[in-house]
Residue frames as qw, qx, qy, qz and C-alpha x, y, z in Angstrom:
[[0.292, -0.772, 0.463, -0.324, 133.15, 94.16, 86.18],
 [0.526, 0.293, -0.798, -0.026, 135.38, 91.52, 87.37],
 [0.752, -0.467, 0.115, -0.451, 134.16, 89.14, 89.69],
 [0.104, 0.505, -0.857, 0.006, 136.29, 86.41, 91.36],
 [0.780, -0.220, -0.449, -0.377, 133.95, 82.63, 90.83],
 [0.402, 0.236, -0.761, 0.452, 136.05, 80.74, 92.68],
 [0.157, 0.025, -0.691, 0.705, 135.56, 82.34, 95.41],
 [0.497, -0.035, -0.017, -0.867, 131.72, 83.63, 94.46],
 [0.590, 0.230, -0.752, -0.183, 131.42, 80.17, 93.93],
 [0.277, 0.001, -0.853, 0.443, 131.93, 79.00, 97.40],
 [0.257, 0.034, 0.351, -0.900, 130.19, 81.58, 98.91],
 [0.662, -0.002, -0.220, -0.717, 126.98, 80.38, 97.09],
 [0.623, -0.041, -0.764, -0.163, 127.48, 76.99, 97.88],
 [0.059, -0.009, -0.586, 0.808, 127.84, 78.13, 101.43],
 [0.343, 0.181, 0.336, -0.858, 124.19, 79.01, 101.44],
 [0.793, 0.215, 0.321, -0.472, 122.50, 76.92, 98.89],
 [0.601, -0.240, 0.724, 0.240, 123.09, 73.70, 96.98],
 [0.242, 0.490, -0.421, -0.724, 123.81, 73.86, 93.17],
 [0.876, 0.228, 0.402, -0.140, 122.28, 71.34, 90.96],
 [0.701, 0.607, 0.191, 0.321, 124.32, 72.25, 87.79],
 [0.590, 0.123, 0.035, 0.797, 127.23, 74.58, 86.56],
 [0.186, -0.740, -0.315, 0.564, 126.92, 78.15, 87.99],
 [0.527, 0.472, 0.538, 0.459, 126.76, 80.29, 84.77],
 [0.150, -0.264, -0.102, 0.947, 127.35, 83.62, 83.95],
 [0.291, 0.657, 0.682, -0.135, 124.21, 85.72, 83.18],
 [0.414, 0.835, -0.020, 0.363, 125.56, 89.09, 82.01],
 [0.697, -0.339, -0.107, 0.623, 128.31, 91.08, 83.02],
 [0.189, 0.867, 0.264, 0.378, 128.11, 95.12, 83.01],
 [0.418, 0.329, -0.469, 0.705, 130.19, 97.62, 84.13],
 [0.497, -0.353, 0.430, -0.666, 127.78, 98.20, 87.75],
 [0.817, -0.236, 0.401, -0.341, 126.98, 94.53, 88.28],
 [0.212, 0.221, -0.928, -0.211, 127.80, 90.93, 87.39],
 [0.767, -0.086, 0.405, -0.490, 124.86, 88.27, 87.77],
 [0.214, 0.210, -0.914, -0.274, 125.10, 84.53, 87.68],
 [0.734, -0.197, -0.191, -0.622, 122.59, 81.95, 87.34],
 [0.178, -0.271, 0.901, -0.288, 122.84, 79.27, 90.11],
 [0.620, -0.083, -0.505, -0.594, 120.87, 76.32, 89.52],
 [0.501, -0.154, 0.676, -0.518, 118.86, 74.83, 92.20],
 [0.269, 0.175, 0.945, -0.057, 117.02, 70.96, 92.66],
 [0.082, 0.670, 0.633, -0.379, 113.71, 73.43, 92.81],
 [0.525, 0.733, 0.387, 0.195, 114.73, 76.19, 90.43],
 [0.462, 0.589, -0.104, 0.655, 117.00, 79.15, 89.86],
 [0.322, -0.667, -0.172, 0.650, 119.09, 81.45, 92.60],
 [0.527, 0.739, 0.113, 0.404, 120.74, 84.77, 91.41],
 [0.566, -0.519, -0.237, 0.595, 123.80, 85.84, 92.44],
 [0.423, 0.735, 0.104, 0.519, 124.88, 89.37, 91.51],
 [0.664, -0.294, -0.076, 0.683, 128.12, 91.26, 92.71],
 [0.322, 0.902, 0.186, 0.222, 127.66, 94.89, 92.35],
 [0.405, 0.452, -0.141, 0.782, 130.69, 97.83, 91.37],
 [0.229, -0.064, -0.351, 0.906, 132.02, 100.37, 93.78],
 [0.086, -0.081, 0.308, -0.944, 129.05, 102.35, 93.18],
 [0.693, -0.348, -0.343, -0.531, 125.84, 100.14, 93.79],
 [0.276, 0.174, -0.816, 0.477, 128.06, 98.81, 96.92],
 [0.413, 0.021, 0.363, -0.835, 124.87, 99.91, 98.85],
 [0.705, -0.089, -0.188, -0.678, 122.49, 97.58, 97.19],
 [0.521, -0.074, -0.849, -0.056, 123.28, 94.41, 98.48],
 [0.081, -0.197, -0.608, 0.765, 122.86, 96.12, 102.42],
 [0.358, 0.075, 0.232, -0.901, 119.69, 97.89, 101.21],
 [0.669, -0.036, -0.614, -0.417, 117.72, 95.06, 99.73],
 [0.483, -0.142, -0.754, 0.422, 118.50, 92.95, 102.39],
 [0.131, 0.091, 0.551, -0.819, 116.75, 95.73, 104.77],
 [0.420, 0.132, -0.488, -0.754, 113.98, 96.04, 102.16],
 [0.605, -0.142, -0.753, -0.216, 113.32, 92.27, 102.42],
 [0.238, -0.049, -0.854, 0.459, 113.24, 92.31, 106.09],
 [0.190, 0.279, 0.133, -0.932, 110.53, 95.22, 106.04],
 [0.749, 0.360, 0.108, -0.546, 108.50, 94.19, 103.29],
 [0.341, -0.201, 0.916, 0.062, 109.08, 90.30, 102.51],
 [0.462, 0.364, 0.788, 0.179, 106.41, 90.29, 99.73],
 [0.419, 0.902, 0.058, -0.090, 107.14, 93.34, 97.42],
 [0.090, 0.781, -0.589, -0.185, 111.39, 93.05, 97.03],
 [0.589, 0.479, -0.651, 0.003, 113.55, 90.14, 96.09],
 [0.834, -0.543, 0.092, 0.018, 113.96, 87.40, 98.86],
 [0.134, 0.804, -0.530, 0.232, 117.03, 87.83, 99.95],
 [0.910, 0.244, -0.318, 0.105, 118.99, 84.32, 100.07],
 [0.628, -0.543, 0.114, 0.546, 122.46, 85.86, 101.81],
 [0.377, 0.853, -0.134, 0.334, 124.58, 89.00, 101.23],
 [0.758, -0.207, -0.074, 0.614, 127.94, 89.78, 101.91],
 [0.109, -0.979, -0.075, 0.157, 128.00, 93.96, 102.70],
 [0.172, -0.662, 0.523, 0.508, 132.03, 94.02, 102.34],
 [0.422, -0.111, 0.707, 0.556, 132.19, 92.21, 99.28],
 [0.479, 0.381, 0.005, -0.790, 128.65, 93.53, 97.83],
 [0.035, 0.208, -0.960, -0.187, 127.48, 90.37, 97.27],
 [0.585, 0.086, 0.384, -0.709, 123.75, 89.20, 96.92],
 [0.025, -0.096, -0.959, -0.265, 122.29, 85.83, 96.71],
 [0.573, 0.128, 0.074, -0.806, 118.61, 86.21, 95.53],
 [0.511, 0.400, 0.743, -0.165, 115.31, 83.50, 95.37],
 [0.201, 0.214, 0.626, 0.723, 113.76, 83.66, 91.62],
 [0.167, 0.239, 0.446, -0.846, 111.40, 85.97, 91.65],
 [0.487, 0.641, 0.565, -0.177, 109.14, 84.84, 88.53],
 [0.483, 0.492, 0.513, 0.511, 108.60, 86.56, 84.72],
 [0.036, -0.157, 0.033, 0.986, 109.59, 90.26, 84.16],
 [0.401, 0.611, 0.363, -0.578, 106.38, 92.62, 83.08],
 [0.323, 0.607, -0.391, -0.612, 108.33, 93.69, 80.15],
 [0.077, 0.053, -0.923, -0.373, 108.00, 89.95, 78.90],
 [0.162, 0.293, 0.924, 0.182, 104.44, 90.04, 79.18],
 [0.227, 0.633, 0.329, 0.663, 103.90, 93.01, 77.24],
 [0.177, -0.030, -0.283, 0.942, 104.10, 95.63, 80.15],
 [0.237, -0.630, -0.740, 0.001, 100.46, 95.30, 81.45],
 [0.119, 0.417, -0.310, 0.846, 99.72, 98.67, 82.54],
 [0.704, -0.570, -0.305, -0.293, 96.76, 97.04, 84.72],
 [0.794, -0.214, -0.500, 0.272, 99.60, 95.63, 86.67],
 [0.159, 0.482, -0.122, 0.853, 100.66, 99.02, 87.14],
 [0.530, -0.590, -0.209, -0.573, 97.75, 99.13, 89.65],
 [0.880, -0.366, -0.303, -0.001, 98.46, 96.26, 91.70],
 [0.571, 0.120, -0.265, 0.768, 102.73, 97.07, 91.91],
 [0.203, 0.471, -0.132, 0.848, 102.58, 100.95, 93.15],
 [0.577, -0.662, -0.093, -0.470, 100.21, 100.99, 96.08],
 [0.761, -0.642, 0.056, 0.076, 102.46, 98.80, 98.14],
 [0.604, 0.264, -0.092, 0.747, 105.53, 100.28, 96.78],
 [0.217, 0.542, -0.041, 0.811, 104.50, 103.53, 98.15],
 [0.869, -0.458, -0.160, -0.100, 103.39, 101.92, 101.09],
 [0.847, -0.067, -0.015, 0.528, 107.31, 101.14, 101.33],
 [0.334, 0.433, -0.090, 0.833, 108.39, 104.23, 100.49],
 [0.541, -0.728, -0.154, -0.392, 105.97, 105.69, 103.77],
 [0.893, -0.445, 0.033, 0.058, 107.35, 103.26, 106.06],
 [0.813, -0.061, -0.064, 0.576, 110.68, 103.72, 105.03],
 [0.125, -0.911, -0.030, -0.392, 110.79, 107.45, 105.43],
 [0.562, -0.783, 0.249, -0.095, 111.80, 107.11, 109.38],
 [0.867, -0.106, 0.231, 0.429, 114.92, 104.91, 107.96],
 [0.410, 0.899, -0.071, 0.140, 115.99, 107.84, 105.24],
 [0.007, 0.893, -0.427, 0.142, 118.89, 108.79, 107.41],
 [0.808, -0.302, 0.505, 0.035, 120.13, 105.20, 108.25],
 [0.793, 0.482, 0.333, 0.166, 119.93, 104.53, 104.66],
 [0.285, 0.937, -0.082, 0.187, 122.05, 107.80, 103.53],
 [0.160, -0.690, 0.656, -0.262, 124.91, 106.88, 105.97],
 [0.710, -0.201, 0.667, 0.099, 125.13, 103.52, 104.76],
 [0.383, -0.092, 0.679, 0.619, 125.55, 104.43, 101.38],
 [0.489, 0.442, 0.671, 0.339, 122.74, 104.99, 99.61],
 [0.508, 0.244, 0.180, 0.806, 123.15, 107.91, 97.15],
 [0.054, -0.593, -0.596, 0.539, 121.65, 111.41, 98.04],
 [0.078, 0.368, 0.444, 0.813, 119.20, 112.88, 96.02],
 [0.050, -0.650, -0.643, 0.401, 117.01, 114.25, 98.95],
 [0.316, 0.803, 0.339, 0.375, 115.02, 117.71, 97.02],
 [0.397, -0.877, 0.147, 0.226, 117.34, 120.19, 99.45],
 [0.720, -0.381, 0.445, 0.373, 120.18, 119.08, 97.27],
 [0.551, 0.603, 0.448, 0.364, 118.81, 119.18, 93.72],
 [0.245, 0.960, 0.107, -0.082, 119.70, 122.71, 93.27],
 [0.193, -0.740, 0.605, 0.223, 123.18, 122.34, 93.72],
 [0.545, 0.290, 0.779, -0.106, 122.76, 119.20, 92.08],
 [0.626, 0.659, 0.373, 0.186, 121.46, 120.79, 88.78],
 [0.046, 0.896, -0.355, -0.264, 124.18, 123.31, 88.95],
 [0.556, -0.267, 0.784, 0.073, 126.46, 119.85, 88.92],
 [0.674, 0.374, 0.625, 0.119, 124.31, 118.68, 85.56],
 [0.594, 0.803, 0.046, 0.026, 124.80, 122.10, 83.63],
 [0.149, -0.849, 0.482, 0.160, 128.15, 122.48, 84.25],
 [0.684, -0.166, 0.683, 0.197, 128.95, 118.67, 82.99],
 [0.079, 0.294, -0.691, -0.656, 129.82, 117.64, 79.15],
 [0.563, 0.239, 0.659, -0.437, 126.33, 116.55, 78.50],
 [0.140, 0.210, 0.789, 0.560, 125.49, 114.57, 74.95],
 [0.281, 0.653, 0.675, -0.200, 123.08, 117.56, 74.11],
 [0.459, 0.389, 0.254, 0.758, 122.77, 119.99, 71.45],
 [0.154, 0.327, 0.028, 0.932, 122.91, 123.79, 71.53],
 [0.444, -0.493, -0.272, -0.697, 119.50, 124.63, 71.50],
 [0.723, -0.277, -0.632, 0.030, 119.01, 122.07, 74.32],
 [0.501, -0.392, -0.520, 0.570, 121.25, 122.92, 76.88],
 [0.017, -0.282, 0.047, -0.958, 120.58, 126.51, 76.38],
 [0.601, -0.565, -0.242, -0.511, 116.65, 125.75, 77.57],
 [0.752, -0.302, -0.532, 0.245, 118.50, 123.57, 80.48],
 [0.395, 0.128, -0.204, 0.886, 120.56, 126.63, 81.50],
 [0.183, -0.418, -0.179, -0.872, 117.50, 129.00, 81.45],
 [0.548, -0.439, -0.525, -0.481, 115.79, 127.02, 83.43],
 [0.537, 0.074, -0.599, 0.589, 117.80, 127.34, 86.02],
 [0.170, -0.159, 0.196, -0.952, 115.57, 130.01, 88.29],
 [0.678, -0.272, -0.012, -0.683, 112.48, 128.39, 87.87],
 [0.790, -0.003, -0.611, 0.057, 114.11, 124.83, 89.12],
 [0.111, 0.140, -0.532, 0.827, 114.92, 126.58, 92.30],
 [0.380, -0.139, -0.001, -0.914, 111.08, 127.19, 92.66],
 [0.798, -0.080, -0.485, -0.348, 109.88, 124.17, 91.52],
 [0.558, -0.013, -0.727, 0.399, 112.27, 122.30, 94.41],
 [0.138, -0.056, 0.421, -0.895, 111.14, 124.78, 96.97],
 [0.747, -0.143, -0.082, -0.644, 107.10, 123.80, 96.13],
 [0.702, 0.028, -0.710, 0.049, 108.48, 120.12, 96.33],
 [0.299, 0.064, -0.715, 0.628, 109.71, 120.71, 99.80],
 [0.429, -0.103, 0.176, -0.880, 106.80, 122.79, 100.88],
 [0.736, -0.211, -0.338, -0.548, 104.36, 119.74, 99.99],
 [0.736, -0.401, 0.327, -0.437, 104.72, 117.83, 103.30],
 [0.981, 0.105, -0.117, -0.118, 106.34, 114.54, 101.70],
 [0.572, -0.561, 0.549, 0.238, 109.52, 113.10, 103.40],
 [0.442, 0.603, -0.619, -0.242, 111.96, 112.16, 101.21],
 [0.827, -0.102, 0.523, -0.177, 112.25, 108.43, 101.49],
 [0.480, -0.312, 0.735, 0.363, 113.75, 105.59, 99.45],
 [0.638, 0.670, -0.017, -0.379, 112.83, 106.25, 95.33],
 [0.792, 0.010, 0.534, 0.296, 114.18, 103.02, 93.45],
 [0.103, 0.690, -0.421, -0.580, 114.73, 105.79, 90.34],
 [0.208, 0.286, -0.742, -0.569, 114.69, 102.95, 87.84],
 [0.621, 0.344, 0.355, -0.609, 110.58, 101.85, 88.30],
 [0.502, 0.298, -0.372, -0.722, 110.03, 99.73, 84.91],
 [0.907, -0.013, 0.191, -0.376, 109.07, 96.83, 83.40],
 [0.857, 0.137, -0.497, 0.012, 111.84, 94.87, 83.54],
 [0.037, 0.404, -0.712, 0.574, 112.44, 95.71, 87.25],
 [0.518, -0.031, 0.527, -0.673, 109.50, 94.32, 88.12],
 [0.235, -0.153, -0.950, -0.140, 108.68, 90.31, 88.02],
 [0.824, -0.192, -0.058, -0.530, 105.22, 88.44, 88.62],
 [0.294, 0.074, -0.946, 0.116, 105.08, 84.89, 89.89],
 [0.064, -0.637, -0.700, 0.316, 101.57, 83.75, 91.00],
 [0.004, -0.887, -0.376, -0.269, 99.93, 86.85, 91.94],
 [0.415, -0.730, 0.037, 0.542, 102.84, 88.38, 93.56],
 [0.498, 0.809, -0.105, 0.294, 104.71, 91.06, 91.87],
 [0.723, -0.587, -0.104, 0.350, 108.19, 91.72, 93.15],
 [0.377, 0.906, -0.041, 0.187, 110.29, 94.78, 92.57],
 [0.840, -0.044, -0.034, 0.539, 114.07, 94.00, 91.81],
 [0.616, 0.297, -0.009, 0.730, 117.30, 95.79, 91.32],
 [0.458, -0.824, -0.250, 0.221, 117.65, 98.32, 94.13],
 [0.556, -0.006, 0.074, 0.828, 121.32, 99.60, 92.32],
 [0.112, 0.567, 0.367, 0.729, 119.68, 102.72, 91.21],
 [0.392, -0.706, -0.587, 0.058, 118.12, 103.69, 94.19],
 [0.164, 0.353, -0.255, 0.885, 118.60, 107.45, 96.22],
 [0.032, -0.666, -0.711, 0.223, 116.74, 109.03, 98.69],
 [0.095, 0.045, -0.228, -0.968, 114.85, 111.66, 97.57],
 [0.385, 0.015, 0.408, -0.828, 110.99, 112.18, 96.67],
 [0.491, 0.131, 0.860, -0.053, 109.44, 109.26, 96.66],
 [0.599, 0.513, 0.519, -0.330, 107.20, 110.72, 93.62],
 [0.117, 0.730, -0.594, -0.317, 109.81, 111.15, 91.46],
 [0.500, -0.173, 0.846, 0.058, 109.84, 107.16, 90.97],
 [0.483, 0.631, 0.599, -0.102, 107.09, 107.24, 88.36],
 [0.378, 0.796, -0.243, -0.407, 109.50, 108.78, 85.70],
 [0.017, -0.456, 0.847, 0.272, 110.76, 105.77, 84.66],
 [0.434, 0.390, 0.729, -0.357, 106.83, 104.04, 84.79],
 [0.267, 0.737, 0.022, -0.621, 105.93, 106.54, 82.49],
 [0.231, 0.631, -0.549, -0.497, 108.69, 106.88, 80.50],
 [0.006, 0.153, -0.963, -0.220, 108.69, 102.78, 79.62],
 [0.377, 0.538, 0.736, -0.163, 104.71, 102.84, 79.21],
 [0.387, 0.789, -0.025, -0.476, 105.45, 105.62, 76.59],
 [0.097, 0.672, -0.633, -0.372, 107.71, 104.14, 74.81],
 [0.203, -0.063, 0.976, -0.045, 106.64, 100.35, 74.97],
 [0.126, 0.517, 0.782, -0.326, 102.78, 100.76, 75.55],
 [0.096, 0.382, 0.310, 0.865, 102.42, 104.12, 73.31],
 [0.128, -0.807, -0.557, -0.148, 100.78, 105.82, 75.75],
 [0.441, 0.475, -0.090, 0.756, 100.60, 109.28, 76.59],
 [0.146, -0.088, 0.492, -0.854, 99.69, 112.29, 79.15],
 [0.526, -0.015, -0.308, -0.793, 96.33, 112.26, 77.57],
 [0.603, -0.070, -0.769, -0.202, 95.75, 108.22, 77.82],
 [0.693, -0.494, -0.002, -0.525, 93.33, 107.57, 80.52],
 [0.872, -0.011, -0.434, 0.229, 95.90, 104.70, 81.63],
 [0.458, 0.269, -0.432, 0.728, 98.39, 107.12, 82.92],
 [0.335, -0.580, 0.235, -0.705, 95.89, 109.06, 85.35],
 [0.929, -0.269, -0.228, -0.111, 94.50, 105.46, 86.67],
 [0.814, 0.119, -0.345, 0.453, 98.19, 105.06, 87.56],
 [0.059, 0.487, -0.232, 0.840, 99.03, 108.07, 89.08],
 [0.657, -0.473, 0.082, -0.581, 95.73, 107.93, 91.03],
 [0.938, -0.158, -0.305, -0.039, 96.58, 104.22, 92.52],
 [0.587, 0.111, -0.357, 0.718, 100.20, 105.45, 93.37],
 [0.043, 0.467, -0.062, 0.881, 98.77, 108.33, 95.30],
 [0.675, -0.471, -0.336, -0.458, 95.99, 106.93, 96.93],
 [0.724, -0.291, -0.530, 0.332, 98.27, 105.88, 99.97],
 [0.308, 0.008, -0.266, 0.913, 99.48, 109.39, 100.28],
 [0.090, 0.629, 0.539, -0.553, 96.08, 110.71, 100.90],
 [0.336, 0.789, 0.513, 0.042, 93.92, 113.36, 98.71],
 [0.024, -0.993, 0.042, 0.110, 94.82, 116.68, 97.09],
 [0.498, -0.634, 0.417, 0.420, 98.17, 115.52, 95.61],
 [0.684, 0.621, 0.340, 0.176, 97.84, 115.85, 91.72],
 [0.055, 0.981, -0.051, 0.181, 98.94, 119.15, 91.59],
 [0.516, -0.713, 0.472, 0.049, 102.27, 118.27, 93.76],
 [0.842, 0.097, 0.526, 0.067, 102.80, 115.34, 91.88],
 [0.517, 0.785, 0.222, 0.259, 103.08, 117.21, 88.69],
 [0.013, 0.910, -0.383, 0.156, 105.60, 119.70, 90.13],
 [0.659, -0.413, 0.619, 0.105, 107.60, 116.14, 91.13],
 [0.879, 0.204, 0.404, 0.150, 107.56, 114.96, 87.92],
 [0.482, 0.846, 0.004, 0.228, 108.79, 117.70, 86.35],
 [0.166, -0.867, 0.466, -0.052, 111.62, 117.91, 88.88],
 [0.870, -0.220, 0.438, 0.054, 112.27, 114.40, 88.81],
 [0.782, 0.593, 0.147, 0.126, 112.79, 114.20, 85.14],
 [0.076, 0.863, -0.457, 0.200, 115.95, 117.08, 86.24],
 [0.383, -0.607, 0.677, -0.165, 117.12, 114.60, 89.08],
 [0.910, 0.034, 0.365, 0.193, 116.74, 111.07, 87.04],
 [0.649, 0.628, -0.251, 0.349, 119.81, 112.64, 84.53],
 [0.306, -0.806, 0.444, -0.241, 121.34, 114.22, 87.84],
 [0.829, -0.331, 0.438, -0.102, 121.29, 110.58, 89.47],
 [0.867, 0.386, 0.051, 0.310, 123.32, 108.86, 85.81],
 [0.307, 0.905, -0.226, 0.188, 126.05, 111.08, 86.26],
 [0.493, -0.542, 0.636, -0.241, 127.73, 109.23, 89.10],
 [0.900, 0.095, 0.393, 0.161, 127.45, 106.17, 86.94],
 [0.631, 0.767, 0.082, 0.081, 128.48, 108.05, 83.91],
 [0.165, -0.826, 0.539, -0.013, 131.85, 109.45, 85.70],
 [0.519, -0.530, 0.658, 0.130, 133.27, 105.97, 86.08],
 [0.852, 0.363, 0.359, 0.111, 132.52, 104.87, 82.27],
 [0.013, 0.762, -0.431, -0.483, 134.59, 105.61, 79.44],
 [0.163, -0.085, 0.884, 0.430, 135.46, 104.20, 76.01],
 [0.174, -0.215, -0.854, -0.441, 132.41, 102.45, 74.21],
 [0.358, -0.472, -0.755, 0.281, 130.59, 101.89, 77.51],
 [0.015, 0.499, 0.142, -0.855, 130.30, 105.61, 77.98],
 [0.144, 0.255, -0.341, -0.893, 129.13, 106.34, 74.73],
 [0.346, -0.324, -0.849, -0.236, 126.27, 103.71, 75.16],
 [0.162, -0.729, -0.521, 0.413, 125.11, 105.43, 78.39],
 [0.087, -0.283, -0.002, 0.955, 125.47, 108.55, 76.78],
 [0.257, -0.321, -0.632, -0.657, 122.40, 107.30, 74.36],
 [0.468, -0.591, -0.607, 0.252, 120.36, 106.48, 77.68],
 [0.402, -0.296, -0.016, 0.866, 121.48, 110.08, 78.89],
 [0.014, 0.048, 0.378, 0.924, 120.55, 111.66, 76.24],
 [0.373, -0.540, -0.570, -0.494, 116.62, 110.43, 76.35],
 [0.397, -0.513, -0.493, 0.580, 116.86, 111.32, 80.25],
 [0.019, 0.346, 0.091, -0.934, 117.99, 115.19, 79.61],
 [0.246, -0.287, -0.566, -0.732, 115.04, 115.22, 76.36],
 [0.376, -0.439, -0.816, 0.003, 112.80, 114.28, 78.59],
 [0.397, -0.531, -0.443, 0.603, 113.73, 116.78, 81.19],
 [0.016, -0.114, 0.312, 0.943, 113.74, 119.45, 78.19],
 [0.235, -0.380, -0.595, -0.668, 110.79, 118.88, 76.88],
 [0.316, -0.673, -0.625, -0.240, 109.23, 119.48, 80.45],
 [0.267, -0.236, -0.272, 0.894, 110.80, 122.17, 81.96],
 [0.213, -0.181, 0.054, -0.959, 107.80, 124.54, 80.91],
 [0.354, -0.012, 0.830, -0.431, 105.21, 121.79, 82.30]]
């Protein structure tokens, strides 16, 4: 996306003092990020697209709430979607995606996701996207009805499953958990270390919706990275550590979230996927594609 320096430029100097040339870090079609060098060590600015316009306003609440589990938040600019971030330290995924750390990160993420509950409806009417579980049915009408990069056989099981996803969202709602802020893209390379703090980044992805739904993208990048599966005694340890704030007797719930989630993390790409096209589409359509497998292969649980 384009970003004017110049002027991104100032702004940063406005707020902290470069040491060196302000560099470009990548440049994708939802964000730009540059690297600002400091006396002491690295800012990060990053300018996000029309539709992560919301993250620069929700981080920034994030940090004010919980100042030692998000990005420190440096200065944003809401009308331009503009965020100037502290370094936050060494992705997970660069030191091999610990799944111990897994332990430490998700209790006071879901701590956050509690506490931000009573904000849900601030948050939704400043932007951020709605994926609350009252919605998802209409919502997965919305996913079969789209040109989806799947074959026959596929969407036929997606189609079928249409009746019992109506159920499954109804038990969701029944189990007592507010919908609340669900960052939707959980992995190890959203989530840095430094010291013993962990800090969980990139907030573009976010919705509200059910908070236990976050822990398909955990999963899915500790299966794929970490080879592990249902089976591996890692994943229950995890589960159980993320749960343990929400009190006892929630396995069984959990499991009926994951299996809806897996529907609403393809839902939630479609709204990115609308505004690609060309190449850039047909790269998120690979991403896409392991989203709706995923969600196929667990629609009978």
């Amino acid at each position: 996306m384009r970003v004017d320096q110049p002027a991104a430029g100032a702004w940063i100097a406005a707020h902290v003092e470069p040491a060196g040339p302000i560099e470009l870090a990548h440049d994708r079609p939802w964000s730009t990020v540059l690297c600002v060098p400091l006396a002491d060590g690295t800012a990060w600015f990053k300018a996000c697209s029309r539709l992560q316009a919301f993250e620069p306003r929700l981080t920034a609440a994030l940090f004010r709430g919980w100042p030692d589990l998000v990005p420190e938040v440096l200065a944003f600019d809401e009308a331009r979607s503009w965020l100037l971030l502290a370094d936050a330290g060494t992705r997970i995924g660069e030191l091999g995606n610990p799944p111990q750390h897994w332990l430490e990160i998700l209790p006071p993420y879901a701590e956050l996701q509690r506490g931000e509950a009573e904000h849900a409806s601030v948050h939704l009417a400043e932007g951020v996207p709605d994926l609350r579980v009252a919605t998802l049915a209409e919502r997965f009408d919305e996913l079969i009805g789209d040109d989806l990069p799947l074959a026959p056989v596929e969407r036929e099981a997606l189609e079928h499953f249409a009746p019992a996803f109506i159920q499954l969202c109804d038990e969701l709602a029944a189990g007592g958990i507010p919908d609340t802020v669900q960052h939707d893209d959980l992995h190890m390379n959203n989530v840095y270390r430094q010291g013993d703090r962990f800090r969980i980044l990139d907030w573009g992805d976010a919705s509200i919706s059910h908070p236990f739904a976050s822990l398909v993208a955990t999963f899915r990048f500790l299966e794929e990275r970490n080879g592990l599966d249902d089976r591996d005694p890692w994943i229950a340890r995890i589960r159980d550590a993320y749960l343990e704030p929400w009190g006892s007797g929630r396995i069984e719930l959990f499991d009926v979230a994951m299996r809806v989630g897996r529907v609403a993390h393809a839902v939630a790409a479609l709204r990115q996927r609308a505004a690609l096209s060309g190449i850039a589409r047909d790269q998120f359509d690979q991403d896409l594609h392991v989203r709706l497998r995923r969600a196929v292969a667990g629609l009978d649980g």
